[in-house]
Z-matrix of the N, CA and C atoms (Angstrom, degrees):
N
C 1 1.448
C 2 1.527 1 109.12
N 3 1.717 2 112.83 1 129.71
C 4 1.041 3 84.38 2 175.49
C 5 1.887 4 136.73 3 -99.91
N 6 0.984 5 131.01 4 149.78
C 7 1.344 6 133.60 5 -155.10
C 8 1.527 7 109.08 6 -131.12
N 9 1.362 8 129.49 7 51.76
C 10 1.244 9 142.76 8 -167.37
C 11 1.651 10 86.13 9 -119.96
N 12 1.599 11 108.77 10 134.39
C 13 1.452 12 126.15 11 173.41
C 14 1.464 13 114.36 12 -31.57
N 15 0.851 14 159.82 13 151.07
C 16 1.412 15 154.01 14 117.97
C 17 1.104 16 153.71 15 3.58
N 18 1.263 17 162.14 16 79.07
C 19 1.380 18 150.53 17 -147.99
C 20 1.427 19 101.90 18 -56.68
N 21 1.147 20 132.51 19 -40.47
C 22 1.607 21 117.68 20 -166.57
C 23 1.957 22 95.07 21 -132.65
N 24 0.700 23 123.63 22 167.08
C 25 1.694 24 117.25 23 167.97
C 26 1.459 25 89.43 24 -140.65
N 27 1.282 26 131.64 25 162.18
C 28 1.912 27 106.49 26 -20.93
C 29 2.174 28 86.95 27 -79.93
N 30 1.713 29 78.87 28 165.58
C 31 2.082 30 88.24 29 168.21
C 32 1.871 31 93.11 30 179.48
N 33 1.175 32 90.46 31 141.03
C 34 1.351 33 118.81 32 -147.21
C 35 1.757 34 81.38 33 -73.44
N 36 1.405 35 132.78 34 -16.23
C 37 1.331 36 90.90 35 173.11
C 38 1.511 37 117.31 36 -107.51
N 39 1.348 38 117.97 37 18.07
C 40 1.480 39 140.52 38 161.27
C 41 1.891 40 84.29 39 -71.97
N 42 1.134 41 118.56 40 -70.49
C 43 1.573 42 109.03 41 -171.83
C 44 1.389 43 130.49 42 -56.06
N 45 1.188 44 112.49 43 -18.13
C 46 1.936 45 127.59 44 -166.58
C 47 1.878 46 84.09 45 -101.11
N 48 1.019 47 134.26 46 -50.64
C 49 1.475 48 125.47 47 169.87
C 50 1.588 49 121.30 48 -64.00
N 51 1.349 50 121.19 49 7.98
C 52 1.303 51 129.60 50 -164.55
C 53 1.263 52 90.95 51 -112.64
N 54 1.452 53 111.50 52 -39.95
C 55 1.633 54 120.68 53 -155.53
C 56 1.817 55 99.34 54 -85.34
N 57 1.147 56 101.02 55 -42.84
C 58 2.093 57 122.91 56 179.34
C 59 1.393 58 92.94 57 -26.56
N 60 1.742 59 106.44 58 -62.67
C 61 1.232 60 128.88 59 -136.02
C 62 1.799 61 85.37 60 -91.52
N 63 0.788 62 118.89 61 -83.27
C 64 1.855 63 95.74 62 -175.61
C 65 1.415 64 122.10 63 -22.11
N 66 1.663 65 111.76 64 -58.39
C 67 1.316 66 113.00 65 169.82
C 68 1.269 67 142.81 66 -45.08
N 69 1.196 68 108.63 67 -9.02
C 70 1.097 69 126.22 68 177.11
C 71 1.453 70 136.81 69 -110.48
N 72 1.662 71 69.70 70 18.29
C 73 2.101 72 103.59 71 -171.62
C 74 1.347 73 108.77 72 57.91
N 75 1.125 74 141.44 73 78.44
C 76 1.390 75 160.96 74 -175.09
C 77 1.414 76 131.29 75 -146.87
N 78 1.528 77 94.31 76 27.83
C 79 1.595 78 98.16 77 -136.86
C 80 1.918 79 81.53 78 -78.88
N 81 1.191 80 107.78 79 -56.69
C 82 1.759 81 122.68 80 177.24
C 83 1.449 82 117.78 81 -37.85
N 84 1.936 83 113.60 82 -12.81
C 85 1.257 84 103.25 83 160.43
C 86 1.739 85 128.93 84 -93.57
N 87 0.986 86 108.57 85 -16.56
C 88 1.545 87 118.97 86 -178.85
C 89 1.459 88 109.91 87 -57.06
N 90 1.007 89 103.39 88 119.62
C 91 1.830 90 119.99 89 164.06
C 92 1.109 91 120.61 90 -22.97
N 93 1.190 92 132.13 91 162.62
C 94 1.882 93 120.39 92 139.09
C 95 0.870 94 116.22 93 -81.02
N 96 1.437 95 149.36 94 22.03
C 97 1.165 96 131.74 95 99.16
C 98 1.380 97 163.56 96 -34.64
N 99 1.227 98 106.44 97 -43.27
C 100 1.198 99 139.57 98 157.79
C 101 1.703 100 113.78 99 -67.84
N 102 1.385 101 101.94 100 -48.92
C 103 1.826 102 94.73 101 167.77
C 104 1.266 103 118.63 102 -70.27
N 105 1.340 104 138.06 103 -26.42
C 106 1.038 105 133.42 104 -159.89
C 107 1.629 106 100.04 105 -99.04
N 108 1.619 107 112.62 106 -10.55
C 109 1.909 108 97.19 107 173.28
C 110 1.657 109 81.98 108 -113.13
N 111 1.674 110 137.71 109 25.57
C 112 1.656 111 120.31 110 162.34
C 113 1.253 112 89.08 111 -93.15
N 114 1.657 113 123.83 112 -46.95
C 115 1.832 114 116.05 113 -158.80
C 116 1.965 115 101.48 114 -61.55
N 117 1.471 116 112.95 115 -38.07
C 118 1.452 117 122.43 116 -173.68
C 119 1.913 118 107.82 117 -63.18
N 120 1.356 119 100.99 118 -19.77
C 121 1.910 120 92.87 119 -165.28
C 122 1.634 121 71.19 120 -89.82
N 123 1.305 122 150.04 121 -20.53
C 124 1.575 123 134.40 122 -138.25
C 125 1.546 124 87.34 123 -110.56
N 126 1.272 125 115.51 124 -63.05
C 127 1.520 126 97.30 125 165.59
C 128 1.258 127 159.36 126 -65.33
N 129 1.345 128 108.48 127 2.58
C 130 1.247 129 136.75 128 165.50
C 131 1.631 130 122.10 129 -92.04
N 132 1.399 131 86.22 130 -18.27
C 133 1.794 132 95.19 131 175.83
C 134 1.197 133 86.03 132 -90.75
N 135 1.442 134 162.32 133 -55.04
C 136 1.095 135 151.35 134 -99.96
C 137 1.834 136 94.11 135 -117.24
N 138 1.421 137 104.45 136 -9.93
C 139 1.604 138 117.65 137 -159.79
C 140 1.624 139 91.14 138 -94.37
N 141 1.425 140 117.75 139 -79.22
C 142 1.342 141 131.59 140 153.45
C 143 1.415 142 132.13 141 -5.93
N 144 1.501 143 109.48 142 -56.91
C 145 1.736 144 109.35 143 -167.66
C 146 1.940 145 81.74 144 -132.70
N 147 1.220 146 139.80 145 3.67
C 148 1.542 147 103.83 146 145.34
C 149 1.254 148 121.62 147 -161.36
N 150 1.614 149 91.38 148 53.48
C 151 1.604 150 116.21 149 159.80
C 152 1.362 151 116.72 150 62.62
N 153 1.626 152 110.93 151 -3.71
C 154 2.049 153 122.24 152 166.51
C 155 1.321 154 111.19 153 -61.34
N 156 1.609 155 100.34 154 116.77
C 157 1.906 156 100.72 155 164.45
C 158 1.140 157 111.82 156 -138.29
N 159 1.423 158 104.18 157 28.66
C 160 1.656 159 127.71 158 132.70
C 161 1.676 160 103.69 159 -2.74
N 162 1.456 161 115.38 160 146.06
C 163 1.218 162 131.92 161 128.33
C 164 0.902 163 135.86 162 -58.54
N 165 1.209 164 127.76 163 -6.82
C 166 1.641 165 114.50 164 -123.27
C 167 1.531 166 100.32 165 174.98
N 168 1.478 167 140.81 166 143.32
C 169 1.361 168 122.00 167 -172.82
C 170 1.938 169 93.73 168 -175.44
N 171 1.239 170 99.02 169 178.34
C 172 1.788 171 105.64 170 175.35
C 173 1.417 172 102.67 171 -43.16
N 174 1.317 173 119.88 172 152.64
C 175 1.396 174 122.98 173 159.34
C 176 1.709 175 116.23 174 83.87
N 177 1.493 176 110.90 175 -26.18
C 178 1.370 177 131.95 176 -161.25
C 179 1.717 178 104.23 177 -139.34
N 180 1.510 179 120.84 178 46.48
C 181 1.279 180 94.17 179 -162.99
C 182 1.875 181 123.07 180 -90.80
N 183 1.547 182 103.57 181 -3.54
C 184 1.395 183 119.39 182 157.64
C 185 1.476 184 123.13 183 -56.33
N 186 1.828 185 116.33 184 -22.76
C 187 1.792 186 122.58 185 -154.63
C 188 1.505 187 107.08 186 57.30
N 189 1.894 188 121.53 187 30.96
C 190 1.309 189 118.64 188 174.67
C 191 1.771 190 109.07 189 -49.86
N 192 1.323 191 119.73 190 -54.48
C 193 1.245 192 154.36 191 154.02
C 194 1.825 193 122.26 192 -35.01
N 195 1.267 194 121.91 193 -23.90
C 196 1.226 195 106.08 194 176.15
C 197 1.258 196 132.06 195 -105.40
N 198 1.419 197 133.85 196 126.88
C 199 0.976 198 143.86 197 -144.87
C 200 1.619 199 93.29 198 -125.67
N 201 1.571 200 138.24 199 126.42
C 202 1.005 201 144.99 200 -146.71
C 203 1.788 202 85.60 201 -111.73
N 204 0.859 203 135.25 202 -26.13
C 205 1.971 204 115.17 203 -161.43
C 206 1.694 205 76.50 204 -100.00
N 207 1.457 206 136.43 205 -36.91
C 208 1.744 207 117.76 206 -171.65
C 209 0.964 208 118.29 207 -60.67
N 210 1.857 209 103.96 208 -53.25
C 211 1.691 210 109.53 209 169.96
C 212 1.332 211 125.05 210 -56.21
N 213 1.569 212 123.97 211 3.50
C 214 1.313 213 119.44 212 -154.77
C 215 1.766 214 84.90 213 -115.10
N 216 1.441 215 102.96 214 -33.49
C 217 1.500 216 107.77 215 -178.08
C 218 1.825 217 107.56 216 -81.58
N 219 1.115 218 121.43 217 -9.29
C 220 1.475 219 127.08 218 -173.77
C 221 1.367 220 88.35 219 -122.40
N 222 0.777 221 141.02 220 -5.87
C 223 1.303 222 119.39 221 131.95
C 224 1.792 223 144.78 222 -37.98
N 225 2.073 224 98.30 223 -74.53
C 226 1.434 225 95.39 224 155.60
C 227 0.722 226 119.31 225 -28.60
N 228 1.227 227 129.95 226 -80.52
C 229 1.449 228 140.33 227 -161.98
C 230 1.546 229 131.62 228 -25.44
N 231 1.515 230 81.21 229 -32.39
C 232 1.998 231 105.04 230 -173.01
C 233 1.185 232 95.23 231 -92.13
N 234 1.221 233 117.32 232 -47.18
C 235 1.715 234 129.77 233 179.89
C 236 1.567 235 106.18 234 -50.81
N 237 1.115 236 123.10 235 -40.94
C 238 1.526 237 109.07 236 -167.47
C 239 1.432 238 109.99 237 -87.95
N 240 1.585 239 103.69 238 -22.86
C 241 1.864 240 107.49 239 178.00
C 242 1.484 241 98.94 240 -88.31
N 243 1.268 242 131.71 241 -11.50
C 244 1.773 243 108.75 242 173.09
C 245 1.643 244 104.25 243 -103.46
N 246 1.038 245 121.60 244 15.58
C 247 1.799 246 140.64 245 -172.70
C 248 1.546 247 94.10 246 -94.39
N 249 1.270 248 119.29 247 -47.89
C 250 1.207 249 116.96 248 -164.55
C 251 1.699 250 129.07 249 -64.41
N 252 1.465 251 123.38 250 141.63
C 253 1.615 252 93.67 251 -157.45
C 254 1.741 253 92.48 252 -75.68
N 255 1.272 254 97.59 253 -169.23
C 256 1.743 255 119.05 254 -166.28
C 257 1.350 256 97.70 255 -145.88
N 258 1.226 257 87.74 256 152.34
C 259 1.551 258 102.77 257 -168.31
C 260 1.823 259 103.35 258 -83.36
N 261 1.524 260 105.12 259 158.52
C 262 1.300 261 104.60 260 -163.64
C 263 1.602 262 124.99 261 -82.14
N 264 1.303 263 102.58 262 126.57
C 265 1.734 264 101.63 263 -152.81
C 266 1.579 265 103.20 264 -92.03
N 267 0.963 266 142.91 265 170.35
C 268 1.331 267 145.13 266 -115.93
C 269 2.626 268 80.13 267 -144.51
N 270 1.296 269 119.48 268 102.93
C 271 0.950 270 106.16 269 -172.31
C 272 1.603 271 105.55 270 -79.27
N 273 1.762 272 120.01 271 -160.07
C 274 1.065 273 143.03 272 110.43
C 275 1.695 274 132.41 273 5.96
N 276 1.997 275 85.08 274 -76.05
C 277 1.152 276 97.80 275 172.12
C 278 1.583 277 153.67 276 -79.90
N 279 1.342 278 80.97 277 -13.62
C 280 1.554 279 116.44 278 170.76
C 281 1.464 280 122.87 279 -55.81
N 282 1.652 281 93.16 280 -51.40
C 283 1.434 282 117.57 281 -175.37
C 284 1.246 283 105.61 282 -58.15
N 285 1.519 284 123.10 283 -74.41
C 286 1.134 285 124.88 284 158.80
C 287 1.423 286 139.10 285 -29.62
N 288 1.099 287 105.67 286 -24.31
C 289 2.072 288 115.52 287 171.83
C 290 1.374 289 99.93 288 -94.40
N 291 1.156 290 130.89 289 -28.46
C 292 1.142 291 141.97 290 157.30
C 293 1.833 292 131.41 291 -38.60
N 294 1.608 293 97.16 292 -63.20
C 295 1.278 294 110.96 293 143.25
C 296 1.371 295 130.81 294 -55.25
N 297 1.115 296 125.43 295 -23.55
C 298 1.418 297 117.24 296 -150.11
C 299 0.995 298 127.74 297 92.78
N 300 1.083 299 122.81 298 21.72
C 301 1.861 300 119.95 299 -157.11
C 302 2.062 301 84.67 300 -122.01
N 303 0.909 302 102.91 301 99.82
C 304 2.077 303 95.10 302 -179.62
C 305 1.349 304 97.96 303 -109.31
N 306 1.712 305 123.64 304 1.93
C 307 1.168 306 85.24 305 178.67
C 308 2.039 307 105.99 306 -104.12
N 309 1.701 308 91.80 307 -5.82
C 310 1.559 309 105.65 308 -170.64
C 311 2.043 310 94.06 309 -81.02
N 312 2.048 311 93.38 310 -26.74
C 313 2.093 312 70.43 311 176.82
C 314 1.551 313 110.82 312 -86.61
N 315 1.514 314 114.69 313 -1.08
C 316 1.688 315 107.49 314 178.59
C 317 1.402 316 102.64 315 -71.87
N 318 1.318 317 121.54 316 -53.26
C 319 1.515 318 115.39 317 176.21
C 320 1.562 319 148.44 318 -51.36
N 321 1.621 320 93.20 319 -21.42
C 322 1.208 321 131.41 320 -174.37
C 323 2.061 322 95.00 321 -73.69
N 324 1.322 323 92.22 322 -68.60
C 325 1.825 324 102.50 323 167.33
C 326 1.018 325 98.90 324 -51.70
N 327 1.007 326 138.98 325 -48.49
C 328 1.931 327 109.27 326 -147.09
C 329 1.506 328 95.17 327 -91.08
N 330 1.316 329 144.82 328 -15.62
C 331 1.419 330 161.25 329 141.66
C 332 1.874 331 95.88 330 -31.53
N 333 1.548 332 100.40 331 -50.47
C 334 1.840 333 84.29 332 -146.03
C 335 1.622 334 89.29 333 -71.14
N 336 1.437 335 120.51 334 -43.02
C 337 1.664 336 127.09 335 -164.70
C 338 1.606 337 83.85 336 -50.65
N 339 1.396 338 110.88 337 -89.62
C 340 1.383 339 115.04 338 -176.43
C 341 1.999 340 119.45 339 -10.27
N 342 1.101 341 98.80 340 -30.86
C 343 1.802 342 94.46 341 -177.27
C 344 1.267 343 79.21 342 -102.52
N 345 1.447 344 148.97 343 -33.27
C 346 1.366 345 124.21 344 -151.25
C 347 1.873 346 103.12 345 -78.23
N 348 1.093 347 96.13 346 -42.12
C 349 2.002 348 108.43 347 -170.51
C 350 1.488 349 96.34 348 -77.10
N 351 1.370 350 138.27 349 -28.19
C 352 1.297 351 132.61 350 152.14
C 353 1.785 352 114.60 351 -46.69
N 354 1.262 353 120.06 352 -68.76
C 355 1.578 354 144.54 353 165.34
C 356 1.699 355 88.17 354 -32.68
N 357 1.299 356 128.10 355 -108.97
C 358 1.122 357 137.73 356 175.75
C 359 1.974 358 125.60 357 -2.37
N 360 1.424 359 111.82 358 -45.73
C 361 1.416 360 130.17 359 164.30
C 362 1.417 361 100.73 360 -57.59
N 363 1.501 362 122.30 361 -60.95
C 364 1.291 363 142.78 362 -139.38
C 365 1.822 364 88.43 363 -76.79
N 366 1.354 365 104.27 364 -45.15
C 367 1.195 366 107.78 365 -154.57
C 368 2.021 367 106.34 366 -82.12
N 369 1.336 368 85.41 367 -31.42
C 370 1.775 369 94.61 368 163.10
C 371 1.891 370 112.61 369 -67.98
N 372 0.804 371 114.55 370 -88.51
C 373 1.660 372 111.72 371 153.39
C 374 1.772 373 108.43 372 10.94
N 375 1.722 374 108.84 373 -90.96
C 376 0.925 375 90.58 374 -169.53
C 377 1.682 376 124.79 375 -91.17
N 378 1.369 377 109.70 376 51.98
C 379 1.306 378 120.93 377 165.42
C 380 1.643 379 106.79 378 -102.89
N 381 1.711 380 112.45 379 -39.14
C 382 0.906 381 121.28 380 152.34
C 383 2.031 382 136.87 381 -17.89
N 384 1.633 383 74.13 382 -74.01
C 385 1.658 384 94.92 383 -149.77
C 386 2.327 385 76.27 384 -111.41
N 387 1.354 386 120.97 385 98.46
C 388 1.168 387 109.16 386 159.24
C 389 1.316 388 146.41 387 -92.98
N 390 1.544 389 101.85 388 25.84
C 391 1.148 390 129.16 389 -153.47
C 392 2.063 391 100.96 390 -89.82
N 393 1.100 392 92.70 391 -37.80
C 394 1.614 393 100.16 392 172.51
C 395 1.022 394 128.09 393 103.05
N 396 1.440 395 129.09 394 -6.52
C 397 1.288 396 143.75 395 172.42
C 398 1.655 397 118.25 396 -61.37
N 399 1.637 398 89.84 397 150.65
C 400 1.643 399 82.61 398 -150.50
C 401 2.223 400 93.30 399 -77.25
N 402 0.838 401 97.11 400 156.52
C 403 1.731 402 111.70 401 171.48
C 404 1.614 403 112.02 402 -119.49
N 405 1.587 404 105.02 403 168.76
C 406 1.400 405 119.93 404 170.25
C 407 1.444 406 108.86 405 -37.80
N 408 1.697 407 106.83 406 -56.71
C 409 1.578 408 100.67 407 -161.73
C 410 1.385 409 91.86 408 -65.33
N 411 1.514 410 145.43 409 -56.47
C 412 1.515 411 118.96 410 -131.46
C 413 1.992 412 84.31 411 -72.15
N 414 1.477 413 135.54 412 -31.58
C 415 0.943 414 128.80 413 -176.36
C 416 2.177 415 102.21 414 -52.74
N 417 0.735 416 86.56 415 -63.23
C 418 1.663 417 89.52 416 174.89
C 419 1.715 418 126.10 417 -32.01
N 420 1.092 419 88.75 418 -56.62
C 421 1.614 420 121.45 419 173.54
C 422 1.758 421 110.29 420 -47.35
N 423 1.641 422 92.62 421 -56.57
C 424 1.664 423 98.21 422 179.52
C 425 1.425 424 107.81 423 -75.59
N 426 1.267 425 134.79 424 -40.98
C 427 1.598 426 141.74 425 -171.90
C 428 1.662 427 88.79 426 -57.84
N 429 1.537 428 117.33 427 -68.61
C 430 1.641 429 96.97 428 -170.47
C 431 1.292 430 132.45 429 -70.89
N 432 1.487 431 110.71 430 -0.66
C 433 1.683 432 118.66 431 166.64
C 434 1.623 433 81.50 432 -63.75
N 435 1.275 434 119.85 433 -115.45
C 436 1.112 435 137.04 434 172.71
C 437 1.429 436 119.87 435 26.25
N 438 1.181 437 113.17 436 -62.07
C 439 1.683 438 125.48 437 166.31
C 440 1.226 439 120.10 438 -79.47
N 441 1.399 440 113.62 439 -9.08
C 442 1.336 441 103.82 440 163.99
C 443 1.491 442 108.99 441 -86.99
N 444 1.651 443 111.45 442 -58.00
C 445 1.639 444 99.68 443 166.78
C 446 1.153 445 122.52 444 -25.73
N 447 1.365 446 145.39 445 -53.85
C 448 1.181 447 171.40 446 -55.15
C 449 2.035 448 77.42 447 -143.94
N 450 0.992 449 86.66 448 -82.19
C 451 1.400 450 133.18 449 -164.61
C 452 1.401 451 110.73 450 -54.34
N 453 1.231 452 109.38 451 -30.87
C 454 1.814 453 137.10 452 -166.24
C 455 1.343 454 88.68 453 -79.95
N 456 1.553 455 105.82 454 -55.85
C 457 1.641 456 109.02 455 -159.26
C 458 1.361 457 100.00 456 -74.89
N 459 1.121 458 118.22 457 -33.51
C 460 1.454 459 111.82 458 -170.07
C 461 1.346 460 122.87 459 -54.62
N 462 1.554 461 100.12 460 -50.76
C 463 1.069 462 113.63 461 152.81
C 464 1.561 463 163.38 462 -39.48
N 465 1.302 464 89.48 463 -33.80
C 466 1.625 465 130.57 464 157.77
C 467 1.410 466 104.56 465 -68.82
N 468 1.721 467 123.80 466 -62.79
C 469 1.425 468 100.63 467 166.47
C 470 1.277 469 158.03 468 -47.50
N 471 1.478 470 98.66 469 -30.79
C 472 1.160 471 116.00 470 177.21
C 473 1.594 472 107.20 471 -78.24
N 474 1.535 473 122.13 472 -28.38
C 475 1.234 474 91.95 473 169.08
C 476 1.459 475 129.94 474 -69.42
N 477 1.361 476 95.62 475 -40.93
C 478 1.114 477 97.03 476 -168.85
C 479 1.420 478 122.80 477 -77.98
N 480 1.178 479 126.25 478 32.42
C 481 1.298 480 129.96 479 -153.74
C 482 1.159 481 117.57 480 -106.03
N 483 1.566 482 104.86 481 -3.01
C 484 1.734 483 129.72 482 168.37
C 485 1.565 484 120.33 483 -94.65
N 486 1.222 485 98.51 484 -14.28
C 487 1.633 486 124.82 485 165.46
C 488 1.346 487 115.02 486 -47.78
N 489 1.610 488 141.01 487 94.11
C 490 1.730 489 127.95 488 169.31
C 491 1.815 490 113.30 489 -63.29
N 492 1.028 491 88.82 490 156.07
C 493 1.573 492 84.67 491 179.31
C 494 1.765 493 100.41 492 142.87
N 495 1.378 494 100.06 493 -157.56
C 496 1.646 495 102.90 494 -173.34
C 497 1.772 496 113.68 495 -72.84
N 498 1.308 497 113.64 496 103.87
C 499 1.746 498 90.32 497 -179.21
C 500 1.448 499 117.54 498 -93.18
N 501 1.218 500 104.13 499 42.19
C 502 1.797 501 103.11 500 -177.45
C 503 1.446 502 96.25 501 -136.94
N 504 1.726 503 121.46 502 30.22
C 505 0.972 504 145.47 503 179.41
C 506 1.652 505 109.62 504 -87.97
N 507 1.167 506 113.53 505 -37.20
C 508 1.313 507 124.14 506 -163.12
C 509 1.758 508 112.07 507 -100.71
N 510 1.847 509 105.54 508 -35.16
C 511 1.350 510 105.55 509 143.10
C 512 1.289 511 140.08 510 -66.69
N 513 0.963 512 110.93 511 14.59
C 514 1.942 513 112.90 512 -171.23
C 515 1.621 514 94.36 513 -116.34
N 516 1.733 515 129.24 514 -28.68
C 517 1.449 516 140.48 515 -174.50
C 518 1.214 517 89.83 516 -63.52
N 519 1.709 518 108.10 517 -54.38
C 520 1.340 519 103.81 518 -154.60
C 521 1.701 520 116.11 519 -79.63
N 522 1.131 521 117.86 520 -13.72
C 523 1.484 522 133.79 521 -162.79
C 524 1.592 523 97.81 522 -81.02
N 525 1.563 524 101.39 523 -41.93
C 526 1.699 525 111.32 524 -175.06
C 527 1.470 526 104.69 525 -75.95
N 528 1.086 527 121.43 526 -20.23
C 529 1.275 528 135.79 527 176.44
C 530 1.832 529 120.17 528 -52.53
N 531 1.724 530 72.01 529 -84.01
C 532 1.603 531 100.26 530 156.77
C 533 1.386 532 93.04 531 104.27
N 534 1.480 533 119.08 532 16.00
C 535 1.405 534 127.45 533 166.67
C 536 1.460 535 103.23 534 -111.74
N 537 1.750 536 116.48 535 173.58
C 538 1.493 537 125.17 536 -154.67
C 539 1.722 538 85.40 537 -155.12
N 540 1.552 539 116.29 538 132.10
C 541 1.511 540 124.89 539 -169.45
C 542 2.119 541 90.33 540 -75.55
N 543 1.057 542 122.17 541 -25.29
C 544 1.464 543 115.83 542 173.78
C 545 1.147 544 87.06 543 -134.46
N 546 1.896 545 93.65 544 143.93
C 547 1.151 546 122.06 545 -173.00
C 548 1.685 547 104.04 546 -97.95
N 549 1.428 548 87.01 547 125.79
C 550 1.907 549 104.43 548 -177.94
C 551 1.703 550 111.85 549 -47.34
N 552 1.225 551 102.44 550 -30.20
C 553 1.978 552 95.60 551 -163.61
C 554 1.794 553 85.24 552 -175.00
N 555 1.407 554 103.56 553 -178.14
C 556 1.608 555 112.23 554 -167.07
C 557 1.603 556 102.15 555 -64.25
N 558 1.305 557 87.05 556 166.22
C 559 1.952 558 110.75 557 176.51
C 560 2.116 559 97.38 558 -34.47
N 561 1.183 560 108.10 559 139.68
C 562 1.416 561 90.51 560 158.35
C 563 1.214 562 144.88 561 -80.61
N 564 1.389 563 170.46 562 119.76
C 565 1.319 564 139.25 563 -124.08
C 566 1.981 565 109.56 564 -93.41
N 567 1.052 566 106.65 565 143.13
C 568 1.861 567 103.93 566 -156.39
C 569 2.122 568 78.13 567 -80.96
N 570 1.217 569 98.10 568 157.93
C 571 1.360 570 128.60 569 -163.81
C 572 1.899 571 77.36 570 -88.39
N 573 1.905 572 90.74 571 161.08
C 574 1.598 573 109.15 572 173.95
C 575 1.224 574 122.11 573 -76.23
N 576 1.284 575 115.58 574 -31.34
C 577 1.142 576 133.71 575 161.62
C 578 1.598 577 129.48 576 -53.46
N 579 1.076 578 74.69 577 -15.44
C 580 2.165 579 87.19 578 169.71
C 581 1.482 580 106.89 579 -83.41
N 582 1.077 581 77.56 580 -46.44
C 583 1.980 582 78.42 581 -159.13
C 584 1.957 583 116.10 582 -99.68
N 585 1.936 584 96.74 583 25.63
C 586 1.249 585 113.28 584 178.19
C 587 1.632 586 120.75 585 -84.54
């Protein structure tokens, strides 16, 4: 395989040969070179698609590994391929207007805005504050996932609840889950340690 530096850094097939080579349990042969532009494609993805600008992350939990001008340059990189538009994906709500169901795709929308202007705060915030600590909004953010699932499933039961077939089907989703379509008693209170 070959494992000779790069002509340009960062480029995604310097990164897809970085990635080969771990996968393939190899991780103990790579250079420090090579680790220090694998930890930079990982933190820069991690910046990009889930809003971490962490120091510091799985695998790396000292920031032995992070190098601030690579990640900043593997960054772009990520930035210009999740910038790009995408072709139009087929929602939730669609399905449902689709069916006939307008009042299951109105809900479905007013769900997606609702996480999106949540997302959007969250995502201003932590452009803000890059320090990473959790805030009100990302707490916000998770409560209305949550209640919307919540709500989704519930919903789902009740349709289907005229359905014959296995009915201990829908307790076993939820058990693996480890969520319940109604909630037994209030929110639970999030531990200190979360929000340390």
């Amino acid at each position: 395989m070959d494992t000779r530096p790069p002509e340009a850094f960062p480029n995604f097939e310097d990164q897809k040969a970085l990635r080969r080579v771990i996968r393939a349990g190899n991780y103990s042969t790579l250079t420090d070179d090579q680790l220090w532009r694998h930890h930079a494609y990982d933190y820069a993805w991690r910046r990009v698609y889930l809003g971490d600008r962490n120091a510091f992350k799985v695998g790396d939990e000292d920031g032995k590994w992070f190098d601030a001008a690579n990640v900043d340059l593997a960054e772009q990189m990520y930035r210009r391929l999740a910038d790009r538009p995408r072709p139009h994906q087929i929602t939730p709500a669609d399905e449902a207007a689709a069916a006939g169901d307008l009042e299951r795709a109105a809900r479905y929308r007013a769900q997606d805005r609702e996480r999106a202007e949540l997302l959007a705060a969250l995502r201003r915030l932590r452009q803000e504050l890059p320090d990473g600590k959790p805030t009100p909004e990302e707490f916000a953010y998770v409560t209305c996932c949550m209640r919307q699932v919540r709500a989704n499933l519930g919903a789902f039961e009740d349709r289907t609840a005229a359905i014959k077939g296995d009915r201990g089907a829908m307790a076993r989703v939820q058990a693996a889950l480890g969520v319940s379509a109604r909630p037994a008693g209030p929110a639970p209170e999030i531990p200190p340690w979360v929000t340390e």
